[in-house]
Biopython code that builds the backbone (N, CA, C, O; Angstrom):
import numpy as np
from Bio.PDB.StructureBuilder import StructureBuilder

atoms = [
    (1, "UNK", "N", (0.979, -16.124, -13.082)),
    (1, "UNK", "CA", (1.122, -14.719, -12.814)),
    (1, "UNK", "C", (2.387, -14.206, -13.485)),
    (1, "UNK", "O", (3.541, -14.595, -13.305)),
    (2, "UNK", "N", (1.990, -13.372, -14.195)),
    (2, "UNK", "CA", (3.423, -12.290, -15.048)),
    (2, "UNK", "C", (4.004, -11.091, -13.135)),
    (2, "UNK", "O", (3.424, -10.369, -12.325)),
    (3, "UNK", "N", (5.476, -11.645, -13.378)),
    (3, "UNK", "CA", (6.000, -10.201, -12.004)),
    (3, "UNK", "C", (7.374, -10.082, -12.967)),
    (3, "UNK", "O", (8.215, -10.863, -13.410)),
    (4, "UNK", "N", (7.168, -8.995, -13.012)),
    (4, "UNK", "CA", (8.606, -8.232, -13.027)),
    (4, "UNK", "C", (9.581, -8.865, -12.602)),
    (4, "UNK", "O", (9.235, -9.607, -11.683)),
    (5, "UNK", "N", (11.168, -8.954, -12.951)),
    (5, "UNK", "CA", (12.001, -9.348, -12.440)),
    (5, "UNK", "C", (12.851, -8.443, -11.711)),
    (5, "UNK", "O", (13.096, -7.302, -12.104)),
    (6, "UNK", "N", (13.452, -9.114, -10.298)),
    (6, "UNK", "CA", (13.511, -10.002, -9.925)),
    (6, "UNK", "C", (12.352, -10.580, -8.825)),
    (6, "UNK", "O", (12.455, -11.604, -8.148)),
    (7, "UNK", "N", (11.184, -9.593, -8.848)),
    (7, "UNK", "CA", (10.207, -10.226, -7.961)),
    (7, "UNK", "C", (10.155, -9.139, -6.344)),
    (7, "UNK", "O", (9.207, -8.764, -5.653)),
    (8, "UNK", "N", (11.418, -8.955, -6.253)),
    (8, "UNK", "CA", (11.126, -8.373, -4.471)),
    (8, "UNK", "C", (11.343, -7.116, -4.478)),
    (8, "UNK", "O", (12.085, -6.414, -3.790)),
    (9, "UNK", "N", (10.596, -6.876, -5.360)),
    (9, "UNK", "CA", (10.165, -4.810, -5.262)),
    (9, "UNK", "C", (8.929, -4.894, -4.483)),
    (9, "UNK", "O", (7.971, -5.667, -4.486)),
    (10, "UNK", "N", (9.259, -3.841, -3.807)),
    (10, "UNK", "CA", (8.245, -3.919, -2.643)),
    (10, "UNK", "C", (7.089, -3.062, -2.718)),
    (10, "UNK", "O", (7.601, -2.113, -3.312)),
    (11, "UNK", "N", (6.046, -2.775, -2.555)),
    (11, "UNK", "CA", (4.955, -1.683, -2.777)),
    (11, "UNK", "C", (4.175, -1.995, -1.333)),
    (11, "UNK", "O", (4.126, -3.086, -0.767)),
    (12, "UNK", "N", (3.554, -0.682, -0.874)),
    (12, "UNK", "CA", (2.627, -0.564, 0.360)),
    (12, "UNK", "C", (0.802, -0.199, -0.277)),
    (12, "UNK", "O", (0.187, 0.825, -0.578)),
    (13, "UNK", "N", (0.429, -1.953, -0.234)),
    (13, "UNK", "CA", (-0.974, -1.472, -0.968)),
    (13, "UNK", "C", (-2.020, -0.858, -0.218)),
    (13, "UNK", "O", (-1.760, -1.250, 0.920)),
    (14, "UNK", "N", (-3.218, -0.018, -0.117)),
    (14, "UNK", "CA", (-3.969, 0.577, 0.185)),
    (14, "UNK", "C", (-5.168, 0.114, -0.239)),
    (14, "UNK", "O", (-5.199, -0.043, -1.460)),
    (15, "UNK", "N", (-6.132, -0.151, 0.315)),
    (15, "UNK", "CA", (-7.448, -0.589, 0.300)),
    (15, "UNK", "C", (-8.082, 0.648, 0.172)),
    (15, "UNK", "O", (-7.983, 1.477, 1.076)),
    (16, "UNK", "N", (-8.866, 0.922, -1.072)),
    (16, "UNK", "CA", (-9.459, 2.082, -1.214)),
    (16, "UNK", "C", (-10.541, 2.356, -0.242)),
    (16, "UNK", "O", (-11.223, 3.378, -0.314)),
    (17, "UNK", "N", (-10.671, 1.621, 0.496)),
    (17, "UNK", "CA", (-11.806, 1.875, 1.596)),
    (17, "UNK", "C", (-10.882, 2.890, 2.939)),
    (17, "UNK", "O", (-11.259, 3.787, 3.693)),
    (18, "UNK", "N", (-9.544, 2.191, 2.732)),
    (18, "UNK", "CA", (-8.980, 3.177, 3.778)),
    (18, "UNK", "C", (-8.702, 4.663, 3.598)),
    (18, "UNK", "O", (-8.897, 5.583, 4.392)),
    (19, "UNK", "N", (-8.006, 4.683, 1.890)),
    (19, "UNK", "CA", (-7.824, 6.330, 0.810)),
    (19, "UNK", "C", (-9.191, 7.344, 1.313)),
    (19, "UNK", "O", (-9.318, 8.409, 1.917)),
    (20, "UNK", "N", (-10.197, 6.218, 0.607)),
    (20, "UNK", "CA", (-11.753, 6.965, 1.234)),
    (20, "UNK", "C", (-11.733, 7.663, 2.850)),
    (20, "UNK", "O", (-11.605, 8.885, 2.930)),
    (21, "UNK", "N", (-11.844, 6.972, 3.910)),
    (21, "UNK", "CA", (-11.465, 7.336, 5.114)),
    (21, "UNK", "C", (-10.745, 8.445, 5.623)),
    (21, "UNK", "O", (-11.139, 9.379, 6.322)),
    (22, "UNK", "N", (-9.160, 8.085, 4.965)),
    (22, "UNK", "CA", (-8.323, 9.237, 5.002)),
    (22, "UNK", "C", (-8.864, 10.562, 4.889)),
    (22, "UNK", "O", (-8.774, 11.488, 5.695)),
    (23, "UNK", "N", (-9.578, 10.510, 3.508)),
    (23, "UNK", "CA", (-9.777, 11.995, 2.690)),
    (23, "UNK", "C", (-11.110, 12.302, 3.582)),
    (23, "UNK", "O", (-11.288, 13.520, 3.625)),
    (24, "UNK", "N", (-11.932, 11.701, 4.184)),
    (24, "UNK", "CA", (-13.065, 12.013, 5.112)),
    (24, "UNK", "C", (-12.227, 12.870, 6.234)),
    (24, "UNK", "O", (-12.286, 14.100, 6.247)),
    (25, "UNK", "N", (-11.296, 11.982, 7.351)),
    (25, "UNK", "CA", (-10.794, 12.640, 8.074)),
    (25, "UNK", "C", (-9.894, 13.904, 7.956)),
    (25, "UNK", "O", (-9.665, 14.733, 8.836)),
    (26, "UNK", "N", (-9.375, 13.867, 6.512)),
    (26, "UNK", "CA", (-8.891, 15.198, 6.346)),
    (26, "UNK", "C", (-9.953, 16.809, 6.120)),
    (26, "UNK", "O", (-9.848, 18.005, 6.391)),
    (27, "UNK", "N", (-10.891, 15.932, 5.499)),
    (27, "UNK", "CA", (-12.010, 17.263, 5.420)),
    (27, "UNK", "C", (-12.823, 17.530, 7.160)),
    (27, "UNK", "O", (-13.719, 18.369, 7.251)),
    (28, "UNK", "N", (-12.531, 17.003, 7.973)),
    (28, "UNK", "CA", (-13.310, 17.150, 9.184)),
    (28, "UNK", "C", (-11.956, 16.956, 10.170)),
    (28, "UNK", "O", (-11.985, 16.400, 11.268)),
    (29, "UNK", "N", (-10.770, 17.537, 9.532)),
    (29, "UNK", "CA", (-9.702, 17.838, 10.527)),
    (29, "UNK", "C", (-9.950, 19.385, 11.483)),
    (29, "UNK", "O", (-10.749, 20.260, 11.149)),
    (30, "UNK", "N", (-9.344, 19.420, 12.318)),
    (30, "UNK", "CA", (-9.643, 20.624, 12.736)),
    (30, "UNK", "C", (-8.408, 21.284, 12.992)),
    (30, "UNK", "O", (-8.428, 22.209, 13.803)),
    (31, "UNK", "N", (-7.229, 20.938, 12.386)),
    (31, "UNK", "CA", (-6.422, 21.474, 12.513)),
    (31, "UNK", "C", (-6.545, 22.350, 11.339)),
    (31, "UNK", "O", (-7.596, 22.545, 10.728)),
    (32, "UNK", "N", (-5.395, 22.866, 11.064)),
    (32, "UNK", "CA", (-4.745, 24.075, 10.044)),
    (32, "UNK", "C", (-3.833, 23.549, 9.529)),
    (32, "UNK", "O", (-2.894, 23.561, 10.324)),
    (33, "UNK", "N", (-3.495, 22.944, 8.356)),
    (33, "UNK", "CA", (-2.582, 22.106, 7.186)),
    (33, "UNK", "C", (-1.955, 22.558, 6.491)),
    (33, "UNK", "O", (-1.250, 21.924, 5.705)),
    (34, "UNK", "N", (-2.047, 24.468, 6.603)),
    (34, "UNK", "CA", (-1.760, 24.955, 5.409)),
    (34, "UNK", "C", (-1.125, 24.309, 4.066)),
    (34, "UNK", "O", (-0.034, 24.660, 3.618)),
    (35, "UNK", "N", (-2.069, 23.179, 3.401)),
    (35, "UNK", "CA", (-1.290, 22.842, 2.561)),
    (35, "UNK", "C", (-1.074, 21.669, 2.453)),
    (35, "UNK", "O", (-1.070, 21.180, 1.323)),
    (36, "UNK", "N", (-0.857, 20.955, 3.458)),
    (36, "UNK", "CA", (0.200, 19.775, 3.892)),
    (36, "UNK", "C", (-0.270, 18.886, 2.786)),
    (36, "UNK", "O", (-1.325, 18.821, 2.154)),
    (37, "UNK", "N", (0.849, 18.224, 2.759)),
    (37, "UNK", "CA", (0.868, 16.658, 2.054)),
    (37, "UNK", "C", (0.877, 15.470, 3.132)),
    (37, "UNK", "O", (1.742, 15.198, 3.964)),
    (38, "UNK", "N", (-0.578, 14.729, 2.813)),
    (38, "UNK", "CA", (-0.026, 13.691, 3.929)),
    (38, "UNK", "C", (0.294, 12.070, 3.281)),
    (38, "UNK", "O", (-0.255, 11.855, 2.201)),
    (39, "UNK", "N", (0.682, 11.544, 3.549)),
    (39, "UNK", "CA", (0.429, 10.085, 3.043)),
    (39, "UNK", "C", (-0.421, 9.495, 3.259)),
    (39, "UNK", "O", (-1.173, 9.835, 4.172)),
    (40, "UNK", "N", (-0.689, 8.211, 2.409)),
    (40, "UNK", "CA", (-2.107, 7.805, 2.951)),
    (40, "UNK", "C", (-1.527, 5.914, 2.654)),
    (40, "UNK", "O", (-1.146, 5.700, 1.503)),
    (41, "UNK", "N", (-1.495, 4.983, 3.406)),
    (41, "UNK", "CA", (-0.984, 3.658, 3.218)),
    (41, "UNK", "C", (-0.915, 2.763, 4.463)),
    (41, "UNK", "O", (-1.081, 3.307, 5.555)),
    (42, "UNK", "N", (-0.690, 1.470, 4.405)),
    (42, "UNK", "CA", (-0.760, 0.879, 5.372)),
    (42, "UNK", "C", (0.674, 1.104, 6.647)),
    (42, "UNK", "O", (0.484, 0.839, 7.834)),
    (43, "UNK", "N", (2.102, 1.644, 6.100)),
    (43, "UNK", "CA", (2.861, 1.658, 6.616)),
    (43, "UNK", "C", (3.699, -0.055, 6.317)),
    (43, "UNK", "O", (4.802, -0.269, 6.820)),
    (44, "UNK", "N", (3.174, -0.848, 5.684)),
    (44, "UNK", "CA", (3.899, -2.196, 5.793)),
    (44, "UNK", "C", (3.846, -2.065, 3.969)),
    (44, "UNK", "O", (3.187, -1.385, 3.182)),
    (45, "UNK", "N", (4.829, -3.022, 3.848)),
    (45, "UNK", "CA", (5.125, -3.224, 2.181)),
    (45, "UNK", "C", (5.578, -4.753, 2.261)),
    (45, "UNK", "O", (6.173, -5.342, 3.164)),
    (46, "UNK", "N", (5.037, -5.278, 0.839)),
    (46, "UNK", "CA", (5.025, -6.482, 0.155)),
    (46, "UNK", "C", (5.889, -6.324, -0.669)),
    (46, "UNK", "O", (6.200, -5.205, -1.078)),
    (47, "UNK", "N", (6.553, -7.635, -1.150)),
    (47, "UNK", "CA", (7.529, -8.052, -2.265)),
    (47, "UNK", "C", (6.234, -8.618, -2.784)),
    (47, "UNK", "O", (5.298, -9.265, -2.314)),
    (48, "UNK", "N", (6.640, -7.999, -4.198)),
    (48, "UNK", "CA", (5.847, -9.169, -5.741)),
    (48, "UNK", "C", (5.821, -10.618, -5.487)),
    (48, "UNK", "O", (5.031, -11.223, -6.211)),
    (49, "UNK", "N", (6.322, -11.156, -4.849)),
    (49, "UNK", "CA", (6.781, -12.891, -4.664)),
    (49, "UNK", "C", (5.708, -12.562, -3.525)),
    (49, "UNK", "O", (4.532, -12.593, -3.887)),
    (50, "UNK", "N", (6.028, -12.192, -1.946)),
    (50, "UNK", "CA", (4.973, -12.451, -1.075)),
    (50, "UNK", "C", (3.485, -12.098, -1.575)),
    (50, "UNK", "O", (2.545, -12.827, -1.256)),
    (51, "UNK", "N", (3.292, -10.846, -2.443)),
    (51, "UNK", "CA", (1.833, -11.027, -2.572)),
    (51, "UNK", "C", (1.296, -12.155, -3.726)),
    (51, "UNK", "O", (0.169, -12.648, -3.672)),
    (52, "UNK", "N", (2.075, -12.407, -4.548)),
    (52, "UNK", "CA", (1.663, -13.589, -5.182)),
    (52, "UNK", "C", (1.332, -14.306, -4.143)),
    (52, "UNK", "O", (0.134, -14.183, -3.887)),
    (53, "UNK", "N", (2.058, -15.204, -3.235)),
    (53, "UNK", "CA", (1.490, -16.312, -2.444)),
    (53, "UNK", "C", (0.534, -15.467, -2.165)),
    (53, "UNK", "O", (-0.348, -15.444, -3.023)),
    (54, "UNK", "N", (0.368, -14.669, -1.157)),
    (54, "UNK", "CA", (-0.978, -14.694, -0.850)),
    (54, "UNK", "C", (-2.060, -14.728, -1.945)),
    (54, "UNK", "O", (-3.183, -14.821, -1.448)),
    (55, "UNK", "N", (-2.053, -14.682, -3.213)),
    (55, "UNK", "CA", (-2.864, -14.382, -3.593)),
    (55, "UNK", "C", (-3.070, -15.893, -3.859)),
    (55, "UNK", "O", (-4.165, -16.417, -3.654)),
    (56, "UNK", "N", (-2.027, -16.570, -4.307)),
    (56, "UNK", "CA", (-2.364, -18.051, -4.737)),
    (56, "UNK", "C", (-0.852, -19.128, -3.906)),
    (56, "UNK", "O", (0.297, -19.019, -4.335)),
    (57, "UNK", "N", (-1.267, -20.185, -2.587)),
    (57, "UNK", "CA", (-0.258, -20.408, -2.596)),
    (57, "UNK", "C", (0.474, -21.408, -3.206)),
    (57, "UNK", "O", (0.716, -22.428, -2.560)),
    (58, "UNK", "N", (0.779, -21.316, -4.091)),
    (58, "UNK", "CA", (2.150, -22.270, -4.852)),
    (58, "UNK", "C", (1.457, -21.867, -6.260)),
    (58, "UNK", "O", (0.710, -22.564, -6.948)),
    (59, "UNK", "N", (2.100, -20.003, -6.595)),
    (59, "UNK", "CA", (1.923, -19.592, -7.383)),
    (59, "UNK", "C", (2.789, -19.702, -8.814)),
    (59, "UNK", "O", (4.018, -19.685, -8.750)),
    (60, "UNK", "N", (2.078, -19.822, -10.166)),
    (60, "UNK", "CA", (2.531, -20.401, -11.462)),
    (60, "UNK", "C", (3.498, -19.064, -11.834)),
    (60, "UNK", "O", (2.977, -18.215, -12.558)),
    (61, "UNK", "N", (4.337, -18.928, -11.554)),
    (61, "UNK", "CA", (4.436, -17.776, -12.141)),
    (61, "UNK", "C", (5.848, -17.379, -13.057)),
    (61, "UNK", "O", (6.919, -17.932, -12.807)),
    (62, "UNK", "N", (5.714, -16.411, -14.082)),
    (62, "UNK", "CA", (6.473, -15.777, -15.318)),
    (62, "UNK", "C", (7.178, -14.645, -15.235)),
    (62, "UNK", "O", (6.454, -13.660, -15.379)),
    (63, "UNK", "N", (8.094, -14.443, -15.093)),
    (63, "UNK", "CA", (9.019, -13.551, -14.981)),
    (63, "UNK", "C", (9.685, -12.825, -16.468)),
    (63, "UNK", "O", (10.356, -13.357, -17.352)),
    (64, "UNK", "N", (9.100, -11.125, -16.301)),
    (64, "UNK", "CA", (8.854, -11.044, -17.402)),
    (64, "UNK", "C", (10.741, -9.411, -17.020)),
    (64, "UNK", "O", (11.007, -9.201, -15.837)),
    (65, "UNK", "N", (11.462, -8.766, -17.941)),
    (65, "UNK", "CA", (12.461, -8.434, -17.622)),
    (65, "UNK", "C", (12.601, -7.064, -16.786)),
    (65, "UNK", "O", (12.106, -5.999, -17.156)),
    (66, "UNK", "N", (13.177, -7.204, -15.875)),
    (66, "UNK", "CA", (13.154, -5.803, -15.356)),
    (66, "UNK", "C", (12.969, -4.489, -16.021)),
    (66, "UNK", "O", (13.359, -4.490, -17.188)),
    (67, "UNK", "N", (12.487, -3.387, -15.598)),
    (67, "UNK", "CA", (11.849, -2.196, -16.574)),
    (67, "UNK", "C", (12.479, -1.158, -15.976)),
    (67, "UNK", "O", (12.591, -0.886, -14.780)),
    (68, "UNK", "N", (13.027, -0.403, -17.310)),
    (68, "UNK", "CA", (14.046, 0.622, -16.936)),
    (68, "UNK", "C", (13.922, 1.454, -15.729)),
    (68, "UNK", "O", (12.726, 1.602, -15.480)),
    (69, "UNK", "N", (14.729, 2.100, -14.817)),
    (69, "UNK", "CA", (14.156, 2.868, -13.833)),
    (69, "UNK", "C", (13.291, 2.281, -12.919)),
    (69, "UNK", "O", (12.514, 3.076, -12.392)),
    (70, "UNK", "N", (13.185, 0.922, -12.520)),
    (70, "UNK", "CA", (11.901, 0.034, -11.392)),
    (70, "UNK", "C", (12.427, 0.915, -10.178)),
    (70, "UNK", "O", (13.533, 1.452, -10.120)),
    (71, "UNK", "N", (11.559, 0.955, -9.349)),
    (71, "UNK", "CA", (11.454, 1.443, -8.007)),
    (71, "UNK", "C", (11.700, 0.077, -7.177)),
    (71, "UNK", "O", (10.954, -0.887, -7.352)),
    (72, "UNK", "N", (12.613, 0.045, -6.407)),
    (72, "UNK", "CA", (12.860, -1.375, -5.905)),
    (72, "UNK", "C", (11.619, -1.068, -4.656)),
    (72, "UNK", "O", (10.672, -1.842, -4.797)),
    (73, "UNK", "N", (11.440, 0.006, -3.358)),
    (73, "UNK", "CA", (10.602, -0.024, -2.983)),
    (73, "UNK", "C", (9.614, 1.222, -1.869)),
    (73, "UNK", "O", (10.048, 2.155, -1.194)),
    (74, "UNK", "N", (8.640, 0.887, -2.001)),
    (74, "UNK", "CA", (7.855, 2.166, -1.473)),
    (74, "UNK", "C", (7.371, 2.164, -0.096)),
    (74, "UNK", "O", (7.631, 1.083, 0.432)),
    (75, "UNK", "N", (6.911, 2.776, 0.494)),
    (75, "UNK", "CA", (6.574, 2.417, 1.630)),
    (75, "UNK", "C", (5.767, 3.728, 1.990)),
    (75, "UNK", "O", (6.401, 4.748, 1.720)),
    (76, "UNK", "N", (4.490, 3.943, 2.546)),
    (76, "UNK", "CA", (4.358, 4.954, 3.340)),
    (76, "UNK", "C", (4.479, 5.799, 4.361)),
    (76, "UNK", "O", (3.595, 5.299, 5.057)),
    (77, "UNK", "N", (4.809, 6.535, 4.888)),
    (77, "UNK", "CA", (5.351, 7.120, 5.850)),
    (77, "UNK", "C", (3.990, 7.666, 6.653)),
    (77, "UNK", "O", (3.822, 8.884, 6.592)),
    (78, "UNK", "N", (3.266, 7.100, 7.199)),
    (78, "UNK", "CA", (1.705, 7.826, 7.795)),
    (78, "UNK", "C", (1.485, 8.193, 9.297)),
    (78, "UNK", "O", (0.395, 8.126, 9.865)),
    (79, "UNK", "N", (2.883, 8.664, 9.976)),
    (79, "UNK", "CA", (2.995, 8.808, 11.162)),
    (79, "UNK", "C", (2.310, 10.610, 11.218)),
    (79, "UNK", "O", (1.705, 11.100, 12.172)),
    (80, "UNK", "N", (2.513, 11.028, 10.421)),
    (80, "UNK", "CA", (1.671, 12.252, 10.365)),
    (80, "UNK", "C", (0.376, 12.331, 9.905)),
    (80, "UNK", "O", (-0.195, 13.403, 10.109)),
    (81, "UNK", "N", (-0.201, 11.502, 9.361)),
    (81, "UNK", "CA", (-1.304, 11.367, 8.785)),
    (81, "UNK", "C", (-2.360, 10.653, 9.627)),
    (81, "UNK", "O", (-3.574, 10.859, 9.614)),
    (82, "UNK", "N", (-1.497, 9.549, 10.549)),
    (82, "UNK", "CA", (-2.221, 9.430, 12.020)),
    (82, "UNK", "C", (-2.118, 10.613, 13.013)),
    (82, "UNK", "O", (-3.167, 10.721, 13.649)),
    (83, "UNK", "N", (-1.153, 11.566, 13.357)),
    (83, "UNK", "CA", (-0.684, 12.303, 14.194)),
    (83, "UNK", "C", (-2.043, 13.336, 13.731)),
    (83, "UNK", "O", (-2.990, 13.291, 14.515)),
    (84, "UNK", "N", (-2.179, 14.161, 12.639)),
    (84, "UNK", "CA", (-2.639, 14.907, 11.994)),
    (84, "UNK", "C", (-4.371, 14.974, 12.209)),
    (84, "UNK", "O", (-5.162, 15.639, 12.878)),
    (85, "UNK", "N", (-4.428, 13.842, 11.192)),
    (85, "UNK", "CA", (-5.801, 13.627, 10.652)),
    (85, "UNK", "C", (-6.464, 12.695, 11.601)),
    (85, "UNK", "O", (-7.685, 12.574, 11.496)),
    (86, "UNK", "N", (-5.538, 11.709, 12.933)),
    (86, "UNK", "CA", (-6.535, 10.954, 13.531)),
    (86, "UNK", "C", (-6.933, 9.497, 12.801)),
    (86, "UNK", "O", (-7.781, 8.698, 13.198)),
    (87, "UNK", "N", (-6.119, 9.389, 11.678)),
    (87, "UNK", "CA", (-6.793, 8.248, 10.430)),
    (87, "UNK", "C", (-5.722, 7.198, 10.951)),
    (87, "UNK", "O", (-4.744, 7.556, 11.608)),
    (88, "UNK", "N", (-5.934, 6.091, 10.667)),
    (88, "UNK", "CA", (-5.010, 5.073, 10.971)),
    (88, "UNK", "C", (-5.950, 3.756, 9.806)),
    (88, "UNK", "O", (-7.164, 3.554, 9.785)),
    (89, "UNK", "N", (-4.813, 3.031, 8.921)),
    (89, "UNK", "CA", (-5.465, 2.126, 7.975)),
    (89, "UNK", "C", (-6.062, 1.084, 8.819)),
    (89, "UNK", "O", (-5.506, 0.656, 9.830)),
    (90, "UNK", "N", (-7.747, 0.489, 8.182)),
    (90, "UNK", "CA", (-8.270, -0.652, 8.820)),
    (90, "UNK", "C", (-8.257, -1.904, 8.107)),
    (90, "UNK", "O", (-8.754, -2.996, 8.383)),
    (91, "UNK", "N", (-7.618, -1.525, 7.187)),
    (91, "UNK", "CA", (-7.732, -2.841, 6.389)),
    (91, "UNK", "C", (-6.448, -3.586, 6.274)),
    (91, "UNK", "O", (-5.579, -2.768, 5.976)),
    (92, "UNK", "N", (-5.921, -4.863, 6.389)),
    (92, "UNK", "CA", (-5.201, -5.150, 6.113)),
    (92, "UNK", "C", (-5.006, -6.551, 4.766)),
    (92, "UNK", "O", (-5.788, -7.439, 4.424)),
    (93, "UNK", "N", (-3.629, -6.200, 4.297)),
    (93, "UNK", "CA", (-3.898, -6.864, 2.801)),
    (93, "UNK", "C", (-4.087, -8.197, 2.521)),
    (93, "UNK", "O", (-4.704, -8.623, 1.545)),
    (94, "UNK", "N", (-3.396, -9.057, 3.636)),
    (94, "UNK", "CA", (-3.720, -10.499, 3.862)),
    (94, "UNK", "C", (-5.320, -10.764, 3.761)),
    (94, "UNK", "O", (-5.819, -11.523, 2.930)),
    (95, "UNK", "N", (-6.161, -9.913, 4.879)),
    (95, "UNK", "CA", (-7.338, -10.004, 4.640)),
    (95, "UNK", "C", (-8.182, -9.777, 3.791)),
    (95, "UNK", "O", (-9.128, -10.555, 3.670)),
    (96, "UNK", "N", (-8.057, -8.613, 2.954)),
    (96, "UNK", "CA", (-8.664, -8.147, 1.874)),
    (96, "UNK", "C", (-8.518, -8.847, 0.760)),
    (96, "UNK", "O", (-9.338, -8.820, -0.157)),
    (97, "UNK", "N", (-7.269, -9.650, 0.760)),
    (97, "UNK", "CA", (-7.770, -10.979, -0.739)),
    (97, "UNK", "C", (-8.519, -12.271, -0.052)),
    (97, "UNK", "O", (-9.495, -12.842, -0.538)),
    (98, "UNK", "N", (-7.781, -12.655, 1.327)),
    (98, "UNK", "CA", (-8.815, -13.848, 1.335)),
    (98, "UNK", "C", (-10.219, -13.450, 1.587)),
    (98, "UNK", "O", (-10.958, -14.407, 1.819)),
    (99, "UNK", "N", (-10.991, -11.829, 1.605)),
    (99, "UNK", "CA", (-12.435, -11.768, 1.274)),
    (99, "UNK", "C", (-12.562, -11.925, 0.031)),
    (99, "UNK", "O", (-13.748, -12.246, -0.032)),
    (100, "UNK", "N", (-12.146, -11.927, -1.106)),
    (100, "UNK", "CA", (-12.257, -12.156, -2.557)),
    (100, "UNK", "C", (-12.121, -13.516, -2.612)),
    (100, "UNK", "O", (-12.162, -14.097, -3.697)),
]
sb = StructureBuilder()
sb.init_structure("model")
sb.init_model(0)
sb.init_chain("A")
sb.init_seg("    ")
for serial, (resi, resn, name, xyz) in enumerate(atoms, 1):
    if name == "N":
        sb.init_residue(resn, " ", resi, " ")
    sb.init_atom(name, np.array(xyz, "f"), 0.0, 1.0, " ", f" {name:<3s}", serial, name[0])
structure = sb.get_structure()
């Protein structure tokens, strides 16, 4: 596996089955949004190193050089997007690779 260096940038992945969901419950909200932006994510975030293992454990991996401007890390904020829309993520990422 090629990761970025140094590996523990963190990202909050989303199972497009949950994105899907979200955008259902937002069209059959019954509130008034004027607008709103909501987030849409699990609320938990991975380092490049932890999702490698999960993906393979005692992963081969290449470290290729940090890239100008990296985002060390993201996270979603979906306390309104449960509050709001009623949506809460069902998938979680551990599970969704060991179904693959």
């Amino acid at each position: 596996m090629t990761i970025v260096s140094p590996g523990t940038q963190k990202r909050d992945f989303t199972y497009i089955d949950d994105v899907v969901n979200a955008n259902i419950c937002a069209m059959k909200a019954s509130i008034i949004t004027n607008h709103k932006v909501y987030n849409v994510g699990t609320g938990k975030n991975y380092s490049m190193l932890e999702l490698a293992s999960l993906i393979q454990e005692t992963p081969s991996i290449s470290f290729i050089p940090e890239r100008p401007a990296e985002v060390h890390e993201t996270l979603a904020d979906i306390s309104e997007t449960i509050k709001d829309l009623n949506w809460t993520p069902a998938f979680k990422l551990e599970n969704m690779i060991k179904s693959y």
